[in-house]
DRENZATOR-565841 format. One record per residue (C-alpha): residue in three letters; x, y, z. Coordinates in nm, 4 decimals. Example, Ala and Ser with C-alpha at 12.3 -4.5 7.8 and 13.67 -1.06 7.14 Angstrom:
BEGIN
ala | 1.2300 | -0.4500 | 0.7800
ser | 1.3670 | -0.1060 | 0.7140
This chain:
BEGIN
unk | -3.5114 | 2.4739 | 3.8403
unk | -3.8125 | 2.6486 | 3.7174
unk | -3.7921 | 3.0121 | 3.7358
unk | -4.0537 | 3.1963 | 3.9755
unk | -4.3505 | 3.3279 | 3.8508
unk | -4.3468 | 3.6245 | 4.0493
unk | -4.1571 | 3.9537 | 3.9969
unk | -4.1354 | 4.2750 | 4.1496
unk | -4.0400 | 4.6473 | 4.0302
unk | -3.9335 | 4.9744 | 4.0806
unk | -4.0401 | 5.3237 | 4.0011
unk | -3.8892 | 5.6620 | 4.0850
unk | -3.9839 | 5.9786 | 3.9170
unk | -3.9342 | 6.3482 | 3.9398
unk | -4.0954 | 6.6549 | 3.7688
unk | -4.0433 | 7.0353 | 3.8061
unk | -4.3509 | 7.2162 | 3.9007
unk | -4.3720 | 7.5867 | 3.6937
unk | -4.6608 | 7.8280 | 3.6531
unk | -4.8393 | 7.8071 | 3.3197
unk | -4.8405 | 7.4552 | 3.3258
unk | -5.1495 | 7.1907 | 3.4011
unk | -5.0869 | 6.9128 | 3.6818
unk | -5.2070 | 6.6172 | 3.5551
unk | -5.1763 | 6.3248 | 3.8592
unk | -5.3166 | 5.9394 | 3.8512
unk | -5.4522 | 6.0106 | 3.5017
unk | -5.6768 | 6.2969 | 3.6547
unk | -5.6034 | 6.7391 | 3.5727
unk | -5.5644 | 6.8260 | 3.9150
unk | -5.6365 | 7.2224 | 3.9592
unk | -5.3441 | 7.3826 | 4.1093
unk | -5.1017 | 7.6964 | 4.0523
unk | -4.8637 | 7.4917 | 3.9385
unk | -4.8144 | 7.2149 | 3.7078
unk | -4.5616 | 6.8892 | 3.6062
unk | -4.2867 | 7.0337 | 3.3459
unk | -4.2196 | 6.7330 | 3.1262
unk | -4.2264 | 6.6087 | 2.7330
unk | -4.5538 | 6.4493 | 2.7777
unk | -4.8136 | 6.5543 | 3.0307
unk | -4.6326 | 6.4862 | 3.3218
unk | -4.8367 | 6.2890 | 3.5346
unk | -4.5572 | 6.1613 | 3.8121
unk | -4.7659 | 5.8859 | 3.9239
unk | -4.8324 | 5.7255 | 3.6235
unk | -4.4633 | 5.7387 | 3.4945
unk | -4.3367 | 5.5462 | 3.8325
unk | -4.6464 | 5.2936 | 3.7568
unk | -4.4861 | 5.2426 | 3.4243
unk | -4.1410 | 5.1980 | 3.5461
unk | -4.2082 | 5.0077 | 3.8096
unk | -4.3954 | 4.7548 | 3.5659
unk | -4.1658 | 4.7463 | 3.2990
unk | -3.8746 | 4.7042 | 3.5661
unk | -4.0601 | 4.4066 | 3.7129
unk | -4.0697 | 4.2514 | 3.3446
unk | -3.6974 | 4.3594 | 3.2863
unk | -3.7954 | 4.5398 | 3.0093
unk | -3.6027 | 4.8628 | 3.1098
unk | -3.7814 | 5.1709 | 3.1705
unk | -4.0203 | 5.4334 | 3.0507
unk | -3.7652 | 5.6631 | 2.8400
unk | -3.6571 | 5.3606 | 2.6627
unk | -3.9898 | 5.2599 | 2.5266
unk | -4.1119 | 5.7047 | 2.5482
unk | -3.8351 | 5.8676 | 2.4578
unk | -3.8602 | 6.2674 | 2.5614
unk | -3.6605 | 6.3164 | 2.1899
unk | -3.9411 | 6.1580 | 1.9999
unk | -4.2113 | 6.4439 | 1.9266
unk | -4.4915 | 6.1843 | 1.8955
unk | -4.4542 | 6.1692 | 2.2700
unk | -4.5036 | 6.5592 | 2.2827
unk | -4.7362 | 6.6629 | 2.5336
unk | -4.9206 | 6.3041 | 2.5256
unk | -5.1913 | 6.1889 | 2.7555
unk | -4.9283 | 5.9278 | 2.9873
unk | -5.2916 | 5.6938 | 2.9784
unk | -5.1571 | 5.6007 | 2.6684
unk | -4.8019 | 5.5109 | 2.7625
unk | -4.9688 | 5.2942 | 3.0255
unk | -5.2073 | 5.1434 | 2.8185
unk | -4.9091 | 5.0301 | 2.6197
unk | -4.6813 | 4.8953 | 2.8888
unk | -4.9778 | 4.7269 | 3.0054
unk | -4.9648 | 4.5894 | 2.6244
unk | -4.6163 | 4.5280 | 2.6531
unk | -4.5912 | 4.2772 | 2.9827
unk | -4.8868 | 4.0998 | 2.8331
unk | -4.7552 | 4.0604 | 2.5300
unk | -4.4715 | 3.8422 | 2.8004
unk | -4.7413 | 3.6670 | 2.9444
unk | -4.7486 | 3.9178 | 3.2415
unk | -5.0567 | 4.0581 | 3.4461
unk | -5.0227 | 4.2899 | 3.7097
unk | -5.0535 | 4.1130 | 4.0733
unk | -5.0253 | 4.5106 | 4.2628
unk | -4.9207 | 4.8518 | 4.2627
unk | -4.8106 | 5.0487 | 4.5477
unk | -4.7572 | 5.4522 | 4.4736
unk | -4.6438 | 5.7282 | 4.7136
unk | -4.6404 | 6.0488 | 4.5704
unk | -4.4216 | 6.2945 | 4.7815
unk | -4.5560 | 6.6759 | 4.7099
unk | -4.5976 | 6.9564 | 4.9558
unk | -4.8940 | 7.1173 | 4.7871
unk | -5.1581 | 7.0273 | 4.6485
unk | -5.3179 | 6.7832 | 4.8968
unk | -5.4546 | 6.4467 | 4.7016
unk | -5.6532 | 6.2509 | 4.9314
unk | -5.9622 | 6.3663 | 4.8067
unk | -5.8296 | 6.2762 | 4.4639
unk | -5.7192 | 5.9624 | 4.5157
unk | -6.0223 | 5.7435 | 4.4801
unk | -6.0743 | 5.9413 | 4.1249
unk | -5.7102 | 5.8600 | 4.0702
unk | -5.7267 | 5.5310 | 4.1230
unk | -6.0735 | 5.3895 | 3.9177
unk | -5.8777 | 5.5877 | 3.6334
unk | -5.6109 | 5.3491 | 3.6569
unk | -5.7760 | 5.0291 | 3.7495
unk | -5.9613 | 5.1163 | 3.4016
unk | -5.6682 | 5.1670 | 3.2054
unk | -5.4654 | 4.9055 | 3.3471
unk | -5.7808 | 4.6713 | 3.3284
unk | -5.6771 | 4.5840 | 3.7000
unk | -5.8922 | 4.6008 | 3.9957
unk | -5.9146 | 4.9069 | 4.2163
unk | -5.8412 | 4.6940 | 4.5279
unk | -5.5131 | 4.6277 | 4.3539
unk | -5.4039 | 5.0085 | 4.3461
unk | -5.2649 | 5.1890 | 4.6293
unk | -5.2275 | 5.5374 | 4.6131
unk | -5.0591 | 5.7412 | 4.8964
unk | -4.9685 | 6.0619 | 4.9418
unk | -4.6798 | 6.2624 | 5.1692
unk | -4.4919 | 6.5916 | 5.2395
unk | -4.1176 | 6.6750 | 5.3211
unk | -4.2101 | 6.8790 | 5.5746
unk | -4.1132 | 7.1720 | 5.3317
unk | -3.7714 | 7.0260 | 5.2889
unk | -3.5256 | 6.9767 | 4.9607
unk | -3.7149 | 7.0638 | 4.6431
unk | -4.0525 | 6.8823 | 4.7108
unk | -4.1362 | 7.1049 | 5.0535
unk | -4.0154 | 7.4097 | 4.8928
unk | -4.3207 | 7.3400 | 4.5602
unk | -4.0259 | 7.3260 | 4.3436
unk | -4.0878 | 6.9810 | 4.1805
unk | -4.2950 | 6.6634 | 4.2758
unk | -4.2065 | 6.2882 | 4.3567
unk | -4.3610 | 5.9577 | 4.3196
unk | -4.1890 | 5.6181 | 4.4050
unk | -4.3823 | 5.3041 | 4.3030
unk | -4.3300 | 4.9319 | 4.3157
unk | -4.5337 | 4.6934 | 4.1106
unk | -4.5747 | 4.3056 | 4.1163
unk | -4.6249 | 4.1191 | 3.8263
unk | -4.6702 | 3.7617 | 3.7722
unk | -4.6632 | 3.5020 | 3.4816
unk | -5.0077 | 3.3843 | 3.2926
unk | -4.8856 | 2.9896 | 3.2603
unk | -4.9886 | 2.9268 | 2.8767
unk | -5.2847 | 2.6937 | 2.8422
unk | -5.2652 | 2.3945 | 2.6238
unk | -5.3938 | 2.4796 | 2.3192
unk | -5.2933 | 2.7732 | 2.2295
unk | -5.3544 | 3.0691 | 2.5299
């Protein structure tokens, strides 16, 4: 039996949100009082896009491929890391069918971010926009997301396989 063509992922992600420290969300710098704590810059969303991609492809997860003890990864631009998961899955034969991000934060609010958010994305990914959901929700100031403590992003992502052409492709 031929295996399906169609695959779907996971993402969950969590940072700490300090002082001092720039919020970087959906590839964009986001001004707010606080910002992500991480090894690279951050960026919630963008790590759950990863995961849930690379889960879809069972190719494990972010840290495996980025890992927060390699100082190459210091304080890099997570465009990058998803430029090269986006490398990775197509170097499978894999193209990205969706995405579908929530990002759970008390403060800031997004929505006026999120068409920004997404373009970056749809560039990076070379997917189309229409292809990139982006939503956004409180806790009603419950648990460590409604008290500004830290910030949450789940994510699922649906790949599917690019049949090989004859010749080559």
């Amino acid at each position: 039996m031929k295996k399906p063509t169609i695959r779907i992922g996971y993402g969950y992600d969590v940072h700490q949100l300090k002082e001092g420290y720039d919020l970087w969300l959906g590839g964009i710098k986001i001004d707010h009082e606080k910002g992500a704590v991480g090894h690279s810059d951050a960026d919630v969303i963008i790590h759950v896009i990863c995961d849930a991609i690379l889960g879809a492809a069972n190719m494990r997860d972010i840290g495996y491929h980025f890992p927060d003890t390699d100082p190459k990864y210091k304080g890099i631009d997570s465009k990058k890391l998803l430029d090269e998961v986006m490398t990775l899955i197509r170097n499978k034969h894999y193209e990205v069918g969706n995405i579908d991000v929530t990002l759970c934060a008390q403060r800031p609010k997004v929505n006026p971010f999120i068409p920004k958010m997404v373009a970056v994305l749809s560039e990076v990914m070379d997917v189309a926009e229409e292809d990139i959901s982006i939503k956004a929700t409180t806790t009603e100031k419950l648990g460590f997301v409604g008290t500004e403590q830290g910030i949450a992003a789940h994510a699922v992502a649906l790949i599917y396989r690019v049949e090989k052409t004859k010749g080559g492709g």
